[in-house]
C-alpha positions as a Markdown table, in Angstrom:
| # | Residue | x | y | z |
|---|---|---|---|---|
| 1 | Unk | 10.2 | -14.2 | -17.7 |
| 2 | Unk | 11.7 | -11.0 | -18.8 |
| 3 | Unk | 12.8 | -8.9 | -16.3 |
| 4 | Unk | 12.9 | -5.4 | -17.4 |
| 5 | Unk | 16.4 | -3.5 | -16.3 |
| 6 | Unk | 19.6 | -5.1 | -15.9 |
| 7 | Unk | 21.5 | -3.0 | -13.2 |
| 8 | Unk | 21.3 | -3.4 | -9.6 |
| 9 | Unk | 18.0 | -4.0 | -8.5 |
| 10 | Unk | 17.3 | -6.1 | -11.7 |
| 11 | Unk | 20.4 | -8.2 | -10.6 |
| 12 | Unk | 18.6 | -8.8 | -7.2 |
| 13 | Unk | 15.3 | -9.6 | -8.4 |
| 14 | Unk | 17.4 | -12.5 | -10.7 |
| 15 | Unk | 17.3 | -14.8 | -7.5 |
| 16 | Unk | 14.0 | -14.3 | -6.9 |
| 17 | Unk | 12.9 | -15.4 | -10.4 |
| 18 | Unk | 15.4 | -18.0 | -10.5 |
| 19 | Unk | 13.3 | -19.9 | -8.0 |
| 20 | Unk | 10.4 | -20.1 | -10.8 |
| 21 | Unk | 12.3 | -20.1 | -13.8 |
| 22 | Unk | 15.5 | -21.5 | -15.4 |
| 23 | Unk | 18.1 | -19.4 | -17.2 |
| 24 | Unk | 17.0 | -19.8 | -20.7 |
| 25 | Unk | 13.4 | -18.7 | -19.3 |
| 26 | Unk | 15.1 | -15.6 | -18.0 |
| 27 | Unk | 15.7 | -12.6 | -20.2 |
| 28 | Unk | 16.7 | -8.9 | -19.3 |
| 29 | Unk | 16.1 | -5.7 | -21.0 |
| 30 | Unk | 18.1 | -2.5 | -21.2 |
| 31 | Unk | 18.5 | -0.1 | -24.3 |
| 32 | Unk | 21.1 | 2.0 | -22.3 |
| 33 | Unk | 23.9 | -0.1 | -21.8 |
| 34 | Unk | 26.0 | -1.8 | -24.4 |
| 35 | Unk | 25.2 | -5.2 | -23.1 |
| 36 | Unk | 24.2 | -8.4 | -24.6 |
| 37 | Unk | 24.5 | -11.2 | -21.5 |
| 38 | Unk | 23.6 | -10.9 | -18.1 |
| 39 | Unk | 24.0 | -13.9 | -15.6 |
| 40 | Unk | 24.3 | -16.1 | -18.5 |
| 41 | Unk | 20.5 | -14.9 | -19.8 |
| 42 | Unk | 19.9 | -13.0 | -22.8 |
| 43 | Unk | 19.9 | -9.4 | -22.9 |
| 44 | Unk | 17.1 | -7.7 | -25.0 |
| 45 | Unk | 17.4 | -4.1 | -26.7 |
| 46 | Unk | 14.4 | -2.9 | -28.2 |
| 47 | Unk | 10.8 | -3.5 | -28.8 |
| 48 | Unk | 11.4 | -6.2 | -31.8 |
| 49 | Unk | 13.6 | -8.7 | -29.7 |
| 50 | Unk | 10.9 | -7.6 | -26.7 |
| 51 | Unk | 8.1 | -8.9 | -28.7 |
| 52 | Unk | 10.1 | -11.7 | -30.1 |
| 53 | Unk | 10.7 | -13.0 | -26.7 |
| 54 | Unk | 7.0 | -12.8 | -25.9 |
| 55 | Unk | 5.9 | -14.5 | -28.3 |
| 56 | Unk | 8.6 | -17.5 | -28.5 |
| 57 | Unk | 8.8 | -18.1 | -24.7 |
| 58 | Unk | 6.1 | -16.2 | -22.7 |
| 59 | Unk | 4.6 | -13.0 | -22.1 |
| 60 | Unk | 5.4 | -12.4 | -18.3 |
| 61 | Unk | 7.1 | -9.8 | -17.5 |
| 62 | Unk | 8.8 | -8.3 | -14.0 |
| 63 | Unk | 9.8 | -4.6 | -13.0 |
| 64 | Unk | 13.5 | -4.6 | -12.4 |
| 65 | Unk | 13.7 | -1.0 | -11.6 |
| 66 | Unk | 13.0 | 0.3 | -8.1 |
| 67 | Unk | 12.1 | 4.1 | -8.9 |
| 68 | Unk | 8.4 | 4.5 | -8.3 |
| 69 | Unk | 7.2 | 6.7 | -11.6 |
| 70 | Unk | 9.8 | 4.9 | -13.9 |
| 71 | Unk | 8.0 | 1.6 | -12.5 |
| 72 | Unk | 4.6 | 2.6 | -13.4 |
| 73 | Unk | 5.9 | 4.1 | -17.2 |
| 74 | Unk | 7.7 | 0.7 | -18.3 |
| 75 | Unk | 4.7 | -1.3 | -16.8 |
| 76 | Unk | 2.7 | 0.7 | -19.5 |
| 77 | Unk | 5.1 | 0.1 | -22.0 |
| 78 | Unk | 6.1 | -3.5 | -22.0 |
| 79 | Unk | 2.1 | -4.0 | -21.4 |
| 80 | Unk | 1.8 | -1.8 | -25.1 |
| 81 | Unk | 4.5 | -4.3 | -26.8 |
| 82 | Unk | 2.2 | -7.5 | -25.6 |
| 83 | Unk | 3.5 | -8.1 | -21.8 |
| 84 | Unk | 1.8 | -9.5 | -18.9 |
| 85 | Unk | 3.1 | -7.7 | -15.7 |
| 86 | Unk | 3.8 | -10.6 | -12.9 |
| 87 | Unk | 4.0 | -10.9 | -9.4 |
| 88 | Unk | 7.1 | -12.0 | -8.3 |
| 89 | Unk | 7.5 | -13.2 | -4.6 |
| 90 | Unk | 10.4 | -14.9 | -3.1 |
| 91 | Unk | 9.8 | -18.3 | -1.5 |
| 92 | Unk | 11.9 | -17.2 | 1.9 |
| 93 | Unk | 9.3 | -14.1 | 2.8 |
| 94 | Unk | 6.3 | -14.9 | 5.1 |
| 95 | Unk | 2.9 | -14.1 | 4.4 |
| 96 | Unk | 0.0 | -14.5 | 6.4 |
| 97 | Unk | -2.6 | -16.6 | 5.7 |
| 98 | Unk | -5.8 | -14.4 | 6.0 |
| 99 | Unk | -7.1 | -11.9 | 4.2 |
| 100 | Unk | -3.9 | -11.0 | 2.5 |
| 101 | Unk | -4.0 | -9.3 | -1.5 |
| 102 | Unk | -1.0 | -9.0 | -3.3 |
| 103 | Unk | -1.6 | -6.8 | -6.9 |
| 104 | Unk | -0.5 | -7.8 | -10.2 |
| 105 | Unk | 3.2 | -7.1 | -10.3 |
| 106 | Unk | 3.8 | -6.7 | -7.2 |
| 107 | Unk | 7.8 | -7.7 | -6.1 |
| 108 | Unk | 8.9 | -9.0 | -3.0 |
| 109 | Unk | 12.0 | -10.1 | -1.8 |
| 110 | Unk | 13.7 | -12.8 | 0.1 |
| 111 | Unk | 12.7 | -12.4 | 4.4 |
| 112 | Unk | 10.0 | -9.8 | 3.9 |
| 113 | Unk | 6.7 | -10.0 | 6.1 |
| 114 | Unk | 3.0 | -9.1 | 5.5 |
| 115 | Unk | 0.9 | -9.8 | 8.4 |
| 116 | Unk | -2.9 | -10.9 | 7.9 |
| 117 | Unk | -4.8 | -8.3 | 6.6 |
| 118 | Unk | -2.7 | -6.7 | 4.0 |
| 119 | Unk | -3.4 | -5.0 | 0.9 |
| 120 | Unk | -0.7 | -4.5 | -1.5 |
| 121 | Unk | -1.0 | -2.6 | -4.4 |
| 122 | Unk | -0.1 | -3.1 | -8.2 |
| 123 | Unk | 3.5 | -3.0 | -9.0 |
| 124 | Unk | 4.4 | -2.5 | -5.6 |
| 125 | Unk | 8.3 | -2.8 | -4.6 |
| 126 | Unk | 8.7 | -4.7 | -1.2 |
| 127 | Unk | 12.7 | -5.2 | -0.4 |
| 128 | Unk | 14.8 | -7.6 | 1.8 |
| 129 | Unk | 13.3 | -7.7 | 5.5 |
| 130 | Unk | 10.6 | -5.2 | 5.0 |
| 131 | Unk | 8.1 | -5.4 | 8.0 |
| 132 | Unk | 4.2 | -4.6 | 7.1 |
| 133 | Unk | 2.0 | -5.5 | 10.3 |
| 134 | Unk | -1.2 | -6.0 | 10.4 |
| 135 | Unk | -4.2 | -4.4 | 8.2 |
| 136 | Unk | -1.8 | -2.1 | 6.4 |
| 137 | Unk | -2.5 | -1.0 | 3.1 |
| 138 | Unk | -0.4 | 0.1 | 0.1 |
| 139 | Unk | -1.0 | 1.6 | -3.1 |
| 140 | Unk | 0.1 | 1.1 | -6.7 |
| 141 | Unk | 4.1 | 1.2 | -7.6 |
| 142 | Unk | 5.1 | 2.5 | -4.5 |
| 143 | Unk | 9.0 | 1.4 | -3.6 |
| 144 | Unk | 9.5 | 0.3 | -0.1 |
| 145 | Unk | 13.2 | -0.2 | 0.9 |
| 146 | Unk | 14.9 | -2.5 | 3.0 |
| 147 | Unk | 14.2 | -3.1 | 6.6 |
| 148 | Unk | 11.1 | -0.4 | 6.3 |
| 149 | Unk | 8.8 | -1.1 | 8.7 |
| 150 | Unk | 4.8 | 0.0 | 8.5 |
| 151 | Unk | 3.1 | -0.7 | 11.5 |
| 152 | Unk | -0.6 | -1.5 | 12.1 |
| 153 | Unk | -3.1 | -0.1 | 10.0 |
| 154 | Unk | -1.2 | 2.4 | 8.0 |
| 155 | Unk | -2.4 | 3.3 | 4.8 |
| 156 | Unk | 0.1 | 4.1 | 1.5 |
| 157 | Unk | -1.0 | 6.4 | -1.4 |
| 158 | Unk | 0.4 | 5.3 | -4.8 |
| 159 | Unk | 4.1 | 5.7 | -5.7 |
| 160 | Unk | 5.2 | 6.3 | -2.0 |
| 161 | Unk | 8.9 | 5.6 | -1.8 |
| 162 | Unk | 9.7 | 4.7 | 2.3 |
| 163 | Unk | 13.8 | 4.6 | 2.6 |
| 164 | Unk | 15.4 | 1.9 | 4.2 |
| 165 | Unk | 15.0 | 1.5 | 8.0 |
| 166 | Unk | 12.2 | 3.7 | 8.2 |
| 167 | Unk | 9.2 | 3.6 | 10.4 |
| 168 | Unk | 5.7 | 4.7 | 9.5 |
| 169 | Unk | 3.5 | 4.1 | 13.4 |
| 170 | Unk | 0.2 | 2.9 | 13.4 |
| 171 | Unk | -3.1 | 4.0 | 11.5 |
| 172 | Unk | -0.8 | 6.9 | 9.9 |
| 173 | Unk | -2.3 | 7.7 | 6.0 |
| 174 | Unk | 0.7 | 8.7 | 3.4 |
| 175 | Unk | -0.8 | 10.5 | 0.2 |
| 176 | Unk | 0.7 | 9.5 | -3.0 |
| 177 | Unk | 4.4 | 10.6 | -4.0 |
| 178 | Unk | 5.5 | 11.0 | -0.7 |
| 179 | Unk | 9.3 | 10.5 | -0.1 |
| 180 | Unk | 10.1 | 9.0 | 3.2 |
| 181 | Unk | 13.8 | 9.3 | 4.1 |
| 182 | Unk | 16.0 | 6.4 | 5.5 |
| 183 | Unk | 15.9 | 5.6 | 9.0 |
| 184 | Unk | 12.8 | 8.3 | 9.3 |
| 185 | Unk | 10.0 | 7.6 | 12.2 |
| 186 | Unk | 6.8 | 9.0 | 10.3 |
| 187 | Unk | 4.7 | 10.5 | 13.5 |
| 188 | Unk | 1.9 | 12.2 | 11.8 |
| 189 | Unk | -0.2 | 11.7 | 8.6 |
| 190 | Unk | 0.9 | 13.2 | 5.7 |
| 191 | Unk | -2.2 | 14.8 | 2.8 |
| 192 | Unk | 0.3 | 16.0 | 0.2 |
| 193 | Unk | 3.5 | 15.3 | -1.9 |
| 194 | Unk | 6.3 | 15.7 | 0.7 |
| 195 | Unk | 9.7 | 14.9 | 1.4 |
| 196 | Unk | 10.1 | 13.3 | 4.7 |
| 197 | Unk | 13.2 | 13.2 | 6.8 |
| 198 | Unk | 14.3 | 13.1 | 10.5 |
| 199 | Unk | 13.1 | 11.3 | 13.9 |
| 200 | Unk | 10.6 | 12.7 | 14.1 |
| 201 | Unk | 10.0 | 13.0 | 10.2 |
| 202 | Unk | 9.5 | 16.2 | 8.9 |
């Protein structure tokens, strides 16, 4: 598994990979920083080694950036140089048994909760003790930070980044790009590219 980034949030999706894979199944990338070994895995600098790696020990690949557009841009790109974007969900988060969709690529970390019902989108970012209730559904890449909490039938546009600790109420609809601050209670939909902030979020 290649996980593509190697600072922060790459370094907390490690753990969640490391319950699939062993280290020298695990490589990161990151043409930025003058690194060359991460965790004790491998990591990879350009598209060469990235196709190298593919081709000796796998094509899966995860998103180990949380930014919603850059998320979407090296999904494209590692998918050009022969990747398969993969889901990667952590063992310790709950998931409902009915009716339940996770996309390709989709992330989720360790003590998050999706309720029966819920749609989650391609390349979707789902952090440490997010809560999504029932019949909620999210769209493609969008970054949802820790302890954010979507409540019954609300519905996410793509690339809709929800800060941590913030609360979306029930059967609310979010178009795409919206920024939702931390700690925001989102009262009212929203029908175009805004930044939220506040209780209540405006």
């Amino acid at each position: 598994m290649l996980i593509v980034g190697a600072g922060g949030f790459a370094r907390e999706l490690f753990d969640v990979v490391l319950e699939k894979y062993s280290k020298d199944e695990i490589a990161f990338y990151d043409d930025v920083n003058a690194i060359t070994c991460l965790f004790g895995c491998s990591v990879l600098r350009n598209e060469d080694e990235v196709q190298k790696w593919f081709k000796e020990k796998g094509s899966q690949f995860s998103l180990g950036i949380g930014n919603p557009i850059l998320r979407e841009k090296l999904a494209l790109k590692f998918t050009r140089f022969g990747g398969a974007l993969t889901s990667v969900v952590s063992e310790k988060c709950v998931i409902g048994k009915e009716a339940v969709t996770i996309g390709v690529g989709a992330t989720i970390l360790h003590h998050a909760t999706l309720a029966n019902g819920v749609e989650i989108g391609k390349g979707v970012l789902i952090y440490h003790n997010v809560q999504i209730t029932h019949d909620c559904k999210v769209g493609d890449f969008c970054e949802l930070s820790p302890g954010a909490v979507l409540l019954g039938q609300v519905e996410f546009g793509d690339k809709v980044s929800c800060g941590a600790n913030a609360t979306v109420l029930p059967k609310l609809k979010i178009a795409d790009d919206v920024v939702i601050g931390a700690g925001s209670v989102v009262t009212k939909s929203v029908f175009e590219k805004k930044v939220l902030k506040g209780n209540p979020a405006k």
